[in-house]
N, C-alpha and C positions, 0 to 999 in steps of 0.2 A: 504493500500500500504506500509505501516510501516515494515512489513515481509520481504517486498521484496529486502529492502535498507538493512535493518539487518546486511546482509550475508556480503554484501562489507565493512561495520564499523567493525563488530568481526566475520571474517570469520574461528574463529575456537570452535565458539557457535553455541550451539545448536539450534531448533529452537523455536522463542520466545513466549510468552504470550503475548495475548495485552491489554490495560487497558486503560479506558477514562473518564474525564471529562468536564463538560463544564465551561466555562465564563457564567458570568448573568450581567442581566440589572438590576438595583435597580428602582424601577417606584417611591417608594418615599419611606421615611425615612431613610437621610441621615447623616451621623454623631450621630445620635440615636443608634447603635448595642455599642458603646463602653461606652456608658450611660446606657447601660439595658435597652434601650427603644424597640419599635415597629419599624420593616422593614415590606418590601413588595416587596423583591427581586422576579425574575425567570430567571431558567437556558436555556439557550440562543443555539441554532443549530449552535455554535461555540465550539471547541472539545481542546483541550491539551490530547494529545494519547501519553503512553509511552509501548513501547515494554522489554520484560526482559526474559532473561535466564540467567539459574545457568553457573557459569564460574570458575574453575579450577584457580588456585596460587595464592590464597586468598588475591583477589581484588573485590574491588567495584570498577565499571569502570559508565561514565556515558557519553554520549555525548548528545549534543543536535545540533538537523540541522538548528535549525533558528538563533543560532547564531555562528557555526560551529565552536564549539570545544568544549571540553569535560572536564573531571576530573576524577581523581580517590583518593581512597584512599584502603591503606593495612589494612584488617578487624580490627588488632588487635590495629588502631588506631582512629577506630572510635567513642571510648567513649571518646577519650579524643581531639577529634576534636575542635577547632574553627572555628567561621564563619570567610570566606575569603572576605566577602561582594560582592558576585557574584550570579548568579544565580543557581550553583549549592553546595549552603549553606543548599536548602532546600533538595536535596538529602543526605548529608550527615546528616542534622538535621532529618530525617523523620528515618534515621539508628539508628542514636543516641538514640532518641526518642524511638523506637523499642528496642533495647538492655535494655534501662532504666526499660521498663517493662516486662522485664523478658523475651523476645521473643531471639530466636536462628537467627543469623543476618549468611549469607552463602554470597560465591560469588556470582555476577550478575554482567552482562554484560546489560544494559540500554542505550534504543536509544528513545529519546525526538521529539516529531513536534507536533505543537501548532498550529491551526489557531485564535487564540485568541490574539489578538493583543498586544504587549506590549505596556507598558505606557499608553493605549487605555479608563482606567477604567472601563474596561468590565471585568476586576475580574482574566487576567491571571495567576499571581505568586497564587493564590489560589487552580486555574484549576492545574496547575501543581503540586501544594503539596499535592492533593487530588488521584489527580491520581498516583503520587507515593507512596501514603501511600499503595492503589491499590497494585500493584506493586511489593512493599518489602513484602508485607503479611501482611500490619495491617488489622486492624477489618473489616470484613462486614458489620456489623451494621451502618447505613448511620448518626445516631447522634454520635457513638463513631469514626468514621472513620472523622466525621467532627471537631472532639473535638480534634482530634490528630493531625491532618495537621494543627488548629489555636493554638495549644499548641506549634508547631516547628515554627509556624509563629512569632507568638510572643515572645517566651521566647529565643529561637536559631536565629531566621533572624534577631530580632529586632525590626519589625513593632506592634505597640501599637495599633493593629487593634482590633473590637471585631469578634464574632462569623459568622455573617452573610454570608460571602463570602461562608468560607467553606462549611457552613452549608448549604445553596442551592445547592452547585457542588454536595454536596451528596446526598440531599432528592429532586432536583427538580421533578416539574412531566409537562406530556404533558398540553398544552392547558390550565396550569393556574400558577399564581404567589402564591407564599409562603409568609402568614400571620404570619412571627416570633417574638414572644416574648421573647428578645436576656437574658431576666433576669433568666425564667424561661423554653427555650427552646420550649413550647410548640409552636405548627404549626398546622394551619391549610391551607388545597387548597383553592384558590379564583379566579374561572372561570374566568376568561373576553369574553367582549364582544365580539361575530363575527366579528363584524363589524369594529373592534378597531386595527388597525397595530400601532406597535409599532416598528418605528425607532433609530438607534442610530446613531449619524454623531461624526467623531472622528477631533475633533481642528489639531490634528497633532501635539500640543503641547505636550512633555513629562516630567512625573516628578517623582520623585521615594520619596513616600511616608514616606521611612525613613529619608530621606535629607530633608524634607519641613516641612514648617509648622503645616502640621497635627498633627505632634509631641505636639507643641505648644498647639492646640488644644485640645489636651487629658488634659493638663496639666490645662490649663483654667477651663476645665468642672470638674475637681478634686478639684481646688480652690475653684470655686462657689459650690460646692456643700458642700462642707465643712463650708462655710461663711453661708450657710443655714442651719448649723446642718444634712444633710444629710448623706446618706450613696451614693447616687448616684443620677443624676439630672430626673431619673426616679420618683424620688419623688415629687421630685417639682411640685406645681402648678401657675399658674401666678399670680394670686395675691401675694402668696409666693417669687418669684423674681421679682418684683416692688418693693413691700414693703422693703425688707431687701435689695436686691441686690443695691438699689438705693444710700444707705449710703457708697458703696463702690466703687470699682473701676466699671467707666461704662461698661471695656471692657466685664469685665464680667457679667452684667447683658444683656449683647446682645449674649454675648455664652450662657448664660443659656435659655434666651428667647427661642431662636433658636430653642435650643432641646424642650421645654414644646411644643411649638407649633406643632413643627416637629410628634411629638407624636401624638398630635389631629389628624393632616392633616391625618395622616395614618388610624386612625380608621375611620375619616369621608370619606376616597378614599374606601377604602373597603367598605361599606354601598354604595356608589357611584356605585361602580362596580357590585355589585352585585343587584343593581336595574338598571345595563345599562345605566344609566344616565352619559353618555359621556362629556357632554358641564361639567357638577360639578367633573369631573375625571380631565378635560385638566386645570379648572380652577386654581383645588389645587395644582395639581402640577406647576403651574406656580408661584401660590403662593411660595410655596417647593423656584423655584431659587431666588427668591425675599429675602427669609429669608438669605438663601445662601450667596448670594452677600449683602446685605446692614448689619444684625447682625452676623454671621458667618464668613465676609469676607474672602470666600477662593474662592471664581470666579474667571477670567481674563478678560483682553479686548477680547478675542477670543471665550471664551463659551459667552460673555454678546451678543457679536454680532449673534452668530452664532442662540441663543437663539430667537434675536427681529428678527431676518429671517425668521427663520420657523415660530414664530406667525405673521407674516405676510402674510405666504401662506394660501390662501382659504383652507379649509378643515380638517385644523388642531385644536386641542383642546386645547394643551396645550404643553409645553417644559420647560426644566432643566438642566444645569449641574448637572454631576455625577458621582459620587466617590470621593475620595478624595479632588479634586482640582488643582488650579491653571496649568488646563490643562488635556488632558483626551477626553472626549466624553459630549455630551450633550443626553438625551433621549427625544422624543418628541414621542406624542400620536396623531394619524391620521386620518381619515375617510379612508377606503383601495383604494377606490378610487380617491386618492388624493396623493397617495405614488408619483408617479414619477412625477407629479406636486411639490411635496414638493422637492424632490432630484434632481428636475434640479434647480429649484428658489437659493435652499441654493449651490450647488455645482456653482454655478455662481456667484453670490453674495460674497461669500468665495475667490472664485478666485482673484474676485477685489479688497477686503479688504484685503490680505495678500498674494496675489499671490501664492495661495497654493490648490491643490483639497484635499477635505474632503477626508476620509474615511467613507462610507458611510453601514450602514447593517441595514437590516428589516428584525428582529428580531421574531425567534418562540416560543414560550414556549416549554420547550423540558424537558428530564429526564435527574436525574441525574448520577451520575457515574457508572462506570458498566463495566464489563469484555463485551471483542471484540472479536464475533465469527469470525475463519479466517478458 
């Protein structure tokens, strides 16, 4: 339907290209992609769609409908652009990014809509850097195409994220989550089970990853890894952070934990999943918030609760916060028949403890980015 609004935002373009990517659910290994460790992200049947045609008086024009209004800039100043710290930092950063490597940057006319929720931790500002990379003409290739939208993420927006995000919006695939190895790139698919729904409930909480802590958190796991001779907490093994980590400051022998463990959980969920064994998938990822909240402390009062809700409803395996932090979504893994049991129990519950309804999504394994036939 992106076509059809087009016309009344630049009714003197032409008519446009469309281009999609999805938001993803992380099922476990969190805070791990900026360590070089192991994820287990998939791309979610939630979209970031950007429409684009070439436009005449050498402008880059950009709007976006979700938060209705837009930006531009004059071609000839987009090399030497800075971030405004808004949302369309990464349109200008994905140009930039593109002229740096040699590519011919022309006008376009860019119209933005997202069902991917902001602040949600379901991976928006990602979706949308992926799809614009789409968009302006970068790579097809789905690992360079994902290397490009986390190169403007991190070095132009400012987020200290690692690869992850990106990297799923581009390579998702149907009906299974993506085993990445964020040091070495390598991916493999990992079916899940029929049987297995995977929901997301959103706190309602919002927090923007570059104002929080997260930052902090980068910084932590650079310390410890350094106090451990390392090159990255990838290396570490636990005995390794006991023994040395303990001479030092505690905080960060509980950020390093975190990640070694966070690592295991991920190779033993995989083995998990791919033997069907549901009740040892819900366990570890409940383990997963446990690390989360008590050595990583980046939980709130709202994922802890929202988390001991769903493990309270019949039929559920397991629950987590995810992404970032302090606020976002939590993920939880279900028996299918159990789904709207679970989403009324927590959508009530919720209610009473902070007079608020979740946002609530049950969640596909889907593909990821990809030109839109119109």
């Amino acid at each position: 339907m992106l076509q059809l609004v087009f016309p009344s935002i630049y009714p003197e373009s032409g008519s446009p290209r469309v281009w999609r990517a999805p938001g993803r659910v992380n099922l476990i290994g969190e805070h791990t992609d900026y360590n070089l460790g192991l994820v287990l992200p998939m791309a979610i049947d939630l979209d970031c769609v950007v429409a684009a045609a070439p436009s005449g008086g050498g402008w880059l024009r950009a709007h976006s409908i979700q938060i209705g209004g837009g930006a531009q800039w004059r071609l000839e100043e987009i090399e030497s652009a800075a971030p405004a710290g808004g949302w369309s930092d990464r349109v200008v950063g994905i140009a930039q990014e593109l002229a740096r490597r040699g590519e011919s940057i022309t006008g376009q006319d860019i119209l933005i809509d997202s069902k991917v929720p902001m602040g949600g931790g379901l991976s928006s500002s990602a979706a949308l850097g992926v799809a614009l990379a789409l968009a302006l003409g970068g790579p097809r290739d789905p690992r360079e195409l994902a290397e490009l939208a986390w190169t403007v993420e991190k070095d132009f927006v400012g987020v200290p994220c690692g690869i992850m995000d990106q990297f799923v919006a581009a390579n998702g695939q149907e009906g299974a989550a993506i085993l990445l190895d964020c040091r070495t790139l390598e991916c493999r698919a990992i079916k899940l089970p029929e049987d297995l729904a995977i929901v997301t409930v959103n706190s309602m909480v919002t927090r923007e990853l570059s104002q929080s802590a997260y930052r902090t958190r980068v910084e932590e796991c650079a310390r410890a890894a350094r106090t451990l001779g390392i090159a990255s907490l990838r290396d570490a093994d636990q005995n390794g952070v006991d023994s040395v980590l303990a001479r030092f400051d505690g905080i960060l022998r509980k950020r390093a934990r975190h990640v070694v463990t966070e690592n295991a959980r991920v190779e033993a969920f995989t083995g998990a999943a791919q033997h069907g064994d549901l009740a040892e998938m819900g366990r570890l990822v409940t383990e997963s918030h446990r690390s989360l909240r008590d050595d990583y402390e980046v939980s709130c009062a709202e994922l802890n609760f929202l988390v001991d809700a769903a493990l309270a409803t019949p039929g559920v395996f397991g629950a987590r916060m995810m992404g970032g932090g302090f606020g976002g979504s939590i993920v939880t893994l279900v028996r299918r028949d159990a789904v709207d049991r679970l989403i009324g129990f927590v959508s009530s519950e919720y209610q009473r403890f902070r007079q608020i309804t979740p946002e609530i999504h049950v969640c596909r394994a889907s593909a990821g980015a990809s030109q839109v036939k119109v």
